[in-house]
N, C-alpha and C positions, 0 to 999 in steps of 0.2 A: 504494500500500500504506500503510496507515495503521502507523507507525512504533508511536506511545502503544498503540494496540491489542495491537500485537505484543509491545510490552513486558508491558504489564498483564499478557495473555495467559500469558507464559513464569512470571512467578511465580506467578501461581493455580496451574499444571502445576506447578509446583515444590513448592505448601504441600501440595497434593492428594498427590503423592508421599510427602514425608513424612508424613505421616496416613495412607498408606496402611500404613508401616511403621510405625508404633505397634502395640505388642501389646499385644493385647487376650485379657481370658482371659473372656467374654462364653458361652463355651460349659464344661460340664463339663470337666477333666482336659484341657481343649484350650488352647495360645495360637495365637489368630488373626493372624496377619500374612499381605498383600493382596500377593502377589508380583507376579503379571502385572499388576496396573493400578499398581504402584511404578513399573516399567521402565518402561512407556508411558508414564505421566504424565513422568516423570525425563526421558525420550529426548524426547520432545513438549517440554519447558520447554528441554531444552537448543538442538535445532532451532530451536525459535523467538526467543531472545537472538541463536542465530548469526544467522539472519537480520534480526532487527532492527539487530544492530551493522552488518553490511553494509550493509546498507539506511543509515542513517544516516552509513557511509562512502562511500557513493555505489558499491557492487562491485554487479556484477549476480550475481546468480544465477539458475538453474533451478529450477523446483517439484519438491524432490525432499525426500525423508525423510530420506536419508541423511544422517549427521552429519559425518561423515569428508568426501565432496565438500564440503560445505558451512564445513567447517574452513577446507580446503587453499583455500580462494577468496580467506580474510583476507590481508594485510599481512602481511609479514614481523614486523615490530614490534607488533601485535597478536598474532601465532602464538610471537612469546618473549617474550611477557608472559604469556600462557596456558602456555607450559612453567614458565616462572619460578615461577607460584603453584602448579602443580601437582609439580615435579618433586621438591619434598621427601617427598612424600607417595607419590609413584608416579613413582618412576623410572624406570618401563617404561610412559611414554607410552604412547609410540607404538603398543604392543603391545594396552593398552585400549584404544586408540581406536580400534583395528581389529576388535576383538571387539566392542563394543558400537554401529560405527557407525550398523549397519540394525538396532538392537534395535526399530526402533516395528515394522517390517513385521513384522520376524520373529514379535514375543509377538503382535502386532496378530492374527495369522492362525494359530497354533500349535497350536488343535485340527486343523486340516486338517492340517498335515505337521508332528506332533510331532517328528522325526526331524529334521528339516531346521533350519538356523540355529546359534546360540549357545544353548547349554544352562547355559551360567555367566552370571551377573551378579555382578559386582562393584560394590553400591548404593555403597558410598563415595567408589568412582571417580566415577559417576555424580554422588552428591550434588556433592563438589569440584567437577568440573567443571563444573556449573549453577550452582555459588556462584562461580567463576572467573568465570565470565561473567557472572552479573550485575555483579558487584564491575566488571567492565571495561563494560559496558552504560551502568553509574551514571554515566562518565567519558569517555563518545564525545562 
């Protein structure tokens, strides 16, 4: 697995996210902001940091989307480094990390089973979190 790919990779998905949340008033009496390719992209950049920090830790993992498996894989000391930067901001971890972990599959496929999944995103968590992780990415 090419480790610099994976990185490159995660913050392209990261800037693409936020540009996707720029509003824009590009339409009459409308502001455009890009919801389902925000969370994908966001969920995509953050998947891919985890896996690159792994990876460059030597953890294995499985091809999976999920962000939450892929959390619970890190170090101890890398998972309270990632509370530590996030936990000011979102003291109910755990509880987003559970709601957003399969965000890629969920919006990824959401006209087939609107109904089905997480219906909330919380972009800020998201952003954090992806900036959590680069910020630890930088230092592996």
């Amino acid at each position: 697995m090419d480790s610099s790919l994976l990185l490159s990779n995660a913050i392209e998905f990261k800037k693409a996210a936020l540009r996707c949340l720029e509003k824009r008033d590009n339409i009459p009496d409308k502001i455009e902001i890009l919801n389902f390719p925000a969370v994908m992209n966001f969920s995509f950049s953050i998947e891919l940091l985890l896996k690159y920090i792994l990876t460059k830790k030597g953890i294995k993992f499985r091809k999976v989307h999920h962000i939450g498996k892929l959390m619970y894989r890190l170090d101890t000391e890398t998972l309270n480094l990632i509370l530590f930067l996030l936990q000011p901001r979102h003291p109910d971890f755990h509880d987003m990390l559970k709601i957003h972990s399969n965000s890629f599959d969920e919006w990824r496929y959401k006209f087939e089973k609107p109904e089905k999944g997480n219906q909330v995103v919380n972009y800020e968590f998201l952003k954090n979190l992806a900036n959590a992780l680069l910020h630890i990415s930088e230092n592996v």
